[in-house]
C-alpha positions as CSV (number, residue, x, y, z in Angstrom):
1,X,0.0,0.0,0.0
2,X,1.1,3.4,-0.9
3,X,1.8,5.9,1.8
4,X,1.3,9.5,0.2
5,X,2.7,12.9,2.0
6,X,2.9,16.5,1.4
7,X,5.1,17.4,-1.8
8,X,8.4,19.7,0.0
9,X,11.1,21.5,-1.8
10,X,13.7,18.0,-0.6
11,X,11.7,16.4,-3.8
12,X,12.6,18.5,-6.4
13,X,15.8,16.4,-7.1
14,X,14.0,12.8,-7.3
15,X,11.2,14.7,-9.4
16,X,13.4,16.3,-11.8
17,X,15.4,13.3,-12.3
18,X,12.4,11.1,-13.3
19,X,10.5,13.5,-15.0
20,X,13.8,13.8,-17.6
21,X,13.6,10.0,-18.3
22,X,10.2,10.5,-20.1
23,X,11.2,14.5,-21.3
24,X,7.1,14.8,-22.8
25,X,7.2,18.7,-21.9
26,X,4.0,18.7,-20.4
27,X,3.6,21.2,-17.5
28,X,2.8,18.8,-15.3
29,X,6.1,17.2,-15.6
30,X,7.3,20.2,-14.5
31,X,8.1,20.3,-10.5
32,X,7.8,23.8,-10.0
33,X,4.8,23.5,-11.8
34,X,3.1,20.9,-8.9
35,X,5.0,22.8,-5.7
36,X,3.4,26.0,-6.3
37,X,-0.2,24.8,-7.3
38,X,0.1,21.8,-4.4
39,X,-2.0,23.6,-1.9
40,X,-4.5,24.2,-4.8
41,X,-5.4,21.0,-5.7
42,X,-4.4,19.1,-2.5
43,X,-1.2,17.2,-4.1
44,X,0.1,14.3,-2.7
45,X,3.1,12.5,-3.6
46,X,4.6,9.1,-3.0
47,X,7.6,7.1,-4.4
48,X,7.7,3.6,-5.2
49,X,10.9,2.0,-6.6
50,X,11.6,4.4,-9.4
51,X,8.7,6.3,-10.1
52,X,7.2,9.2,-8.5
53,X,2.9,8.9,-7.8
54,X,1.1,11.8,-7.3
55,X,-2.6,12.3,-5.8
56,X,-4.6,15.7,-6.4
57,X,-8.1,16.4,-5.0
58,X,-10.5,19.3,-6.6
59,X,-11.5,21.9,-4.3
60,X,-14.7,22.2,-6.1
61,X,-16.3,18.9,-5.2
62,X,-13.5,16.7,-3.8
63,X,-12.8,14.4,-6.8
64,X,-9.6,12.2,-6.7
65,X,-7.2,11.9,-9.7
66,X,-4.0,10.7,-10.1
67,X,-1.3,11.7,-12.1
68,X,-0.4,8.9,-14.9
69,X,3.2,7.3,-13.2
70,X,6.9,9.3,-13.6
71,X,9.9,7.1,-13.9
72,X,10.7,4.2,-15.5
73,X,10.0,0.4,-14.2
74,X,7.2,-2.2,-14.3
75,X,4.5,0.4,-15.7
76,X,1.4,-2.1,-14.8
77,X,2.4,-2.6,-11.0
78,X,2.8,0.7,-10.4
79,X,-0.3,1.3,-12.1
80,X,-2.6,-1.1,-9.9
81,X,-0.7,0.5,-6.8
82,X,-2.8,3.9,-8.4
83,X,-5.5,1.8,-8.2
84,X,-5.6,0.1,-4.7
85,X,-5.0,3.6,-3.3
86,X,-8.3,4.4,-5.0
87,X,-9.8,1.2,-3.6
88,X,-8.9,2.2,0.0
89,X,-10.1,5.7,-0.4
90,X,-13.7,4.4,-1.7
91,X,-13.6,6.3,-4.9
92,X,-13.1,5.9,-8.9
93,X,-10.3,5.6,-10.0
94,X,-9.2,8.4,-12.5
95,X,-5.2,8.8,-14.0
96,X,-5.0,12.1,-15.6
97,X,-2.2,14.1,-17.7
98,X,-1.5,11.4,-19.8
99,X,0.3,11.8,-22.8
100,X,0.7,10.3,-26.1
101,X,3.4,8.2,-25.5
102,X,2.7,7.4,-22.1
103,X,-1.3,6.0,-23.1
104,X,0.6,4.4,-25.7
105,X,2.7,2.8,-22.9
106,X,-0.2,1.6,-21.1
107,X,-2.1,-0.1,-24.1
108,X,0.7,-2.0,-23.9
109,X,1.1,-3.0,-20.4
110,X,-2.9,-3.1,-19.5
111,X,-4.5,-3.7,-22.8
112,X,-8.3,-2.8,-22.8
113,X,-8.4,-1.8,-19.1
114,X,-9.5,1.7,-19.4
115,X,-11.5,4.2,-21.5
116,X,-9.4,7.4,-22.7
117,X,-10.7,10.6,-23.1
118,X,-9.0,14.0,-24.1
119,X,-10.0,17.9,-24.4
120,X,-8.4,20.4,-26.0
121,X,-8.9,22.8,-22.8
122,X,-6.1,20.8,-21.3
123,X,-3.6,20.2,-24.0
124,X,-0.4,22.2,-23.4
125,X,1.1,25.0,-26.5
126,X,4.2,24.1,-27.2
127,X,6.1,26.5,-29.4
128,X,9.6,26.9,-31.0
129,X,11.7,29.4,-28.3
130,X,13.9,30.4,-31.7
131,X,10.3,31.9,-32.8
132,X,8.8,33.6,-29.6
133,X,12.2,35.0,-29.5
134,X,12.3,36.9,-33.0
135,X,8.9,37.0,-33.9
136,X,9.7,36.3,-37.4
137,X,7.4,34.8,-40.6
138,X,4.2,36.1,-42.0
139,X,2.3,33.8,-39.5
140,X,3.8,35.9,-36.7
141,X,3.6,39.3,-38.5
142,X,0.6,40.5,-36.1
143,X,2.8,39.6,-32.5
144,X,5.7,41.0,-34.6
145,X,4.1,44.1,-35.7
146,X,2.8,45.2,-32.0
147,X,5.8,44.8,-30.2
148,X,7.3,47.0,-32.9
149,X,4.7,49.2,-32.1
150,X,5.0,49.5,-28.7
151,X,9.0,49.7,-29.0
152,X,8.7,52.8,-31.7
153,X,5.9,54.8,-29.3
154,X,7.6,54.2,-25.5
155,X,11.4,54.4,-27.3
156,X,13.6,55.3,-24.2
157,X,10.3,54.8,-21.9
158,X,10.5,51.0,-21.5
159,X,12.6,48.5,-19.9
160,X,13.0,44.5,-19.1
161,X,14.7,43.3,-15.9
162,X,15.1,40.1,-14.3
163,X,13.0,39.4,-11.1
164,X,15.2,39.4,-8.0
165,X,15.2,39.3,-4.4
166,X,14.8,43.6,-4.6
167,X,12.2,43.8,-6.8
168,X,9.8,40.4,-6.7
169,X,7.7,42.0,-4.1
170,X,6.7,44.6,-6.5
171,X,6.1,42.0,-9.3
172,X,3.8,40.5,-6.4
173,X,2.1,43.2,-6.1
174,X,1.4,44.5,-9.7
175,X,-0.2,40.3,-9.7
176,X,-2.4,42.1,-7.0
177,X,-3.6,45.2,-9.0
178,X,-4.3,42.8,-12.4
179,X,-6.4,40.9,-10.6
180,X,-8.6,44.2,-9.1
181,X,-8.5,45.9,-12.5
182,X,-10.2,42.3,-13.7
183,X,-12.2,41.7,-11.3
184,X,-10.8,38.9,-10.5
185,X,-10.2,39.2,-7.0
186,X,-12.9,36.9,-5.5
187,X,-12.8,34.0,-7.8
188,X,-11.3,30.9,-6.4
189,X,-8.6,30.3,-9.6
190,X,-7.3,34.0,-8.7
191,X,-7.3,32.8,-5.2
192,X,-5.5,30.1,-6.7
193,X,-3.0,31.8,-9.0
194,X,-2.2,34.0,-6.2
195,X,-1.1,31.3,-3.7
196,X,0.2,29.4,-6.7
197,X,2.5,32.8,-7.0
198,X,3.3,33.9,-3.7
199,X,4.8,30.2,-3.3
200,X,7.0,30.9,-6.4
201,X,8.4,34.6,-4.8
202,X,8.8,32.7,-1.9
203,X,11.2,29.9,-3.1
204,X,12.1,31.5,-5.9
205,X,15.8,30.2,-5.7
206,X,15.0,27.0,-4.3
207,X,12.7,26.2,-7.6
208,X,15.1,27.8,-10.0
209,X,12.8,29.9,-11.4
210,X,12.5,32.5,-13.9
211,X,11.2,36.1,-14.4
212,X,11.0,39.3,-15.8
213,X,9.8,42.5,-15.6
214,X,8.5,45.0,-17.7
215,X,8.2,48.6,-16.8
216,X,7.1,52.1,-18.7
217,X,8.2,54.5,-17.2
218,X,9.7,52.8,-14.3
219,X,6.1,51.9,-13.2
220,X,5.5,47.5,-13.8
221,X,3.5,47.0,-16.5
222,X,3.8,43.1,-17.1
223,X,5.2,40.6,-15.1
224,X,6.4,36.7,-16.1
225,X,7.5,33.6,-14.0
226,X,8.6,30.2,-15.5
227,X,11.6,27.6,-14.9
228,X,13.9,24.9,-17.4
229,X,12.0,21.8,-16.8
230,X,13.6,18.4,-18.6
231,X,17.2,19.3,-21.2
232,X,15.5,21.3,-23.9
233,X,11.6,22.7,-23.0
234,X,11.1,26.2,-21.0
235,X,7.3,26.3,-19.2
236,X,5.7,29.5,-18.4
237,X,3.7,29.5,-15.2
238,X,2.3,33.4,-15.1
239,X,2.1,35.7,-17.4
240,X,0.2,38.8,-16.2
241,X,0.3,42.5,-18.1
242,X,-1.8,45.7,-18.5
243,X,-4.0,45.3,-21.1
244,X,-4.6,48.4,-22.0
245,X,-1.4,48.9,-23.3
246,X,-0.9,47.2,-26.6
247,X,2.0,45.6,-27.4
248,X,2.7,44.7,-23.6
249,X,1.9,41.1,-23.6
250,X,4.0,40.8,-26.5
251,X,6.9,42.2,-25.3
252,X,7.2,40.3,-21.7
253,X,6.5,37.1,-23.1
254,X,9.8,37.7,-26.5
255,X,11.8,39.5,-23.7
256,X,11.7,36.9,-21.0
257,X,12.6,34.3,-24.0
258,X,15.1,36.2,-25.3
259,X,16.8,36.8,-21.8
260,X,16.1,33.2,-19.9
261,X,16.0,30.6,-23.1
262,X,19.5,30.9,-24.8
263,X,19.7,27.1,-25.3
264,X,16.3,26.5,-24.7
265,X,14.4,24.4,-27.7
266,X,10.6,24.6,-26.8
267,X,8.5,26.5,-24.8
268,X,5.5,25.3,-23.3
269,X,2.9,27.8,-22.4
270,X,0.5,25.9,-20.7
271,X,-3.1,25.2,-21.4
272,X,-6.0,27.8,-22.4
273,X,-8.6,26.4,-20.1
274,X,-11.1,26.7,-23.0
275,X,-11.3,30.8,-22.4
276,X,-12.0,32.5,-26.0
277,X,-9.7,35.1,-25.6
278,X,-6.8,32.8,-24.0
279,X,-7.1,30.1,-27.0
280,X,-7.4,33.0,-29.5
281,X,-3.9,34.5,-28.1
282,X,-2.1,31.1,-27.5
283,X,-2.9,29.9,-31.3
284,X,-1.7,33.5,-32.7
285,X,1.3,32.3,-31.8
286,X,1.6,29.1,-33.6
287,X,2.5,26.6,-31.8
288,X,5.1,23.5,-33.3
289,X,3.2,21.3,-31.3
290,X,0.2,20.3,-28.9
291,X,0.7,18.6,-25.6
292,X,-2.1,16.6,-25.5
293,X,-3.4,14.9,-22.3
294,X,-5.5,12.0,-22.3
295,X,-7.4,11.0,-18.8
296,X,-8.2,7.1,-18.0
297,X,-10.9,5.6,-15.9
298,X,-11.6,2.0,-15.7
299,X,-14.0,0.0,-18.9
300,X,-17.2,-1.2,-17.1
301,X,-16.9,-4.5,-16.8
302,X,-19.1,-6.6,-19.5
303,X,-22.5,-8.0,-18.5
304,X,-21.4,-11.7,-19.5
305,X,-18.7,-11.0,-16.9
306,X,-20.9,-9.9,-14.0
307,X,-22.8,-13.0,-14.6
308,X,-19.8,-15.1,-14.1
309,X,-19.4,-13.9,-10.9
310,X,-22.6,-15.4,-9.5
């Protein structure tokens, strides 16, 4: 039987090792991705020979799910330990953030076990960081053309800095003010986000990450946070800017590519949650790829089977 604990910062070297052996550049693989957003969905973790299991539970109506195995090993047993855990907590069993390769993993090692499902709310952009860095081709001429835009009208006016100990409080803070100007502040994912980044200021060093600052005029106008997770894939966590100011989002998000991802290959930007506007902005920038996540819940067992039981 599994014994699952709080996720602490003494994982991050087990994690990241594992998570490398598979390299599928979903965010989720990502440990500073799970350690800031553990208190958010309740994540649990737990090792068994060499693979890391996690547990999450929803906030909303306290559904389990747990994350499809990291490592390497014998795939099925570690699989039916997932399930047993379920067994003992009197719930369905539900393995989530399962990629292509990994479902294809698990055909293999429990053939017709479970039913797969997918939505594209959930799959991850993945993009070329050569191309969020220069902007360039006609299929990027519309990003290109309003950071050139904002560069030509705030010339001398603007400026990109790395977040550090002396100035992540006021990257906190301007976090604070996008969510009033939104209205954002008494939803639970703000509530969320916000814990989710107050736990990255706070162990900033410890998680490695990275971020950068945009200012006009020496007041913040966009803020970014990400970290290197696996050899050759960047993911953002938070991207936050005003606006009202074209050409701002554009500008954090090449600047903070350019600056932190010299010998960086992809960058993975995350999910749009199904939101309009947030899949409208995440496809203008053309992803190479999709991260696509399948989930996987048990087949019903047949009819003639049930009968064979009695």
């Amino acid at each position: 039987m599994l014994t699952f604990r709080e996720l602490t910062l003494a994982d991050k070297p087990v994690v990241d090792r594992l998570t490398a052996l598979e390299n599928d550049r979903l965010c989720e693989h990502c440990f500073a991705d799970i350690f800031i957003w553990r208190g958010h969905y309740n994540t649990q973790i737990a090792f068994w020979k060499d693979y890391c299991l996690l547990r999450m539970q929803s906030r909303m109506d306290g559904s389990y799910a747990w994350l499809a195995p990291i490592g390497q090993g014998d795939l099925a047993e570690a699989v039916a330990l997932l399930e047993q855990d379920a067994q003992s907590l009197g719930v369905p069993f539900l393995m989530c953030s399962i990629s292509e390769s990994m479902k294809e993993k698990l055909e293999k090692a429990l053939p017709e076990r479970y039913v797969y499902e997918t939505s594209e709310d959930a799959w991850d952009y993945i993009y070329l960081a050569e191309k969020l860095k220069t902007l360039s081709g006609s299929k990027l001429q519309t990003k290109r053309n309003l950071a050139n835009r904002f560069q030509n009208a705030y010339e001398g006016r603007w400026s990109f800095e790395a977040i550090t100990e002396q100035n992540k409080a006021e990257a906190y803070a301007f976090h604070l003010e996008w969510g009033q100007k939104n209205d954002h502040m008494c939803t639970a994912d703000f509530h969320g986000e916000t814990c989710a980044v107050r736990i990255a200021i706070d162990h900033f060093a410890q998680l490695q990450m990275q971020g950068g600052i945009l200012r006009l005029d020496g007041r913040i106008i966009a803020f970014t946070l990400g970290c290197q997770s696996g050899p050759d894939t960047m993911v953002v966590q938070i991207e936050k800017a005003d606006g009202t100011i074209d050409g701002a989002y554009q500008m954090i998000n090449r600047e903070f590519v350019k600056t932190f991802a010299p010998q960086i290959v992809y960058v993975n930007r995350e999910e749009d949650l199904g939101l309009p506007g947030l899949r409208q902005a995440k496809r203008g920038y053309k992803p190479v790829m999709m991260g696509v996540k399948y989930t996987a819940s048990r087949k019903p067992i047949p009819t003639e089977e049930i009968k064979e039981l009695f």
